[in-house]
C-alpha positions, 0 to 999 in steps of 0.5 A: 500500500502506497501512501500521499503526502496531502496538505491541510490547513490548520483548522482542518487538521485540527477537526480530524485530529478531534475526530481521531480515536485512540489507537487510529491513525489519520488513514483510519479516520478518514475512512471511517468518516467516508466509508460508503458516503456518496452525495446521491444518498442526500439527494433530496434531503431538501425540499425544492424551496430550500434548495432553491434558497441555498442556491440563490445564497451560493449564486449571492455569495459568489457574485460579492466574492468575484466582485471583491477579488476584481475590486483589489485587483484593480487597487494593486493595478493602480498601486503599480501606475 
């Protein structure tokens, strides 16, 4: 059995280590909290109007990031004129 070599930011190591057993290693629990977890299984979990909600609030948030991210593009462009 091979093994990887995966980066994580700190605050996501920090969950797997809590979500660690004694006697686990990182392996262990990353099989353990994926084990047979496909998104298929949650497909409908949500009623269409919550659904829709969610998405408009992800369609939302994206727009605002976008436009955050063009924002300080455009004021390190000007700090270089």
């Amino acid at each position: 059995m091979g093994t990887k070599t995966i980066s994580l930011a700190d605050d996501a190591y920090e969950r797997l280590k809590a979500e660690k057993r004694e006697g686990e290693s990182f392996s262990d629990v990353v099989r353990r909290l994926t084990d047979g977890v496909t998104l298929e299984e949650y497909y409908g979990a949500l009623s269409d109007e919550t659904a829709d909600e969610l998405e408009e609030i992800i369609t939302d948030r994206r727009a605002e990031r976008t436009k955050d991210r063009r924002a300080r593009v455009e004021r390190i462009a000007d700090a270089f004129e």
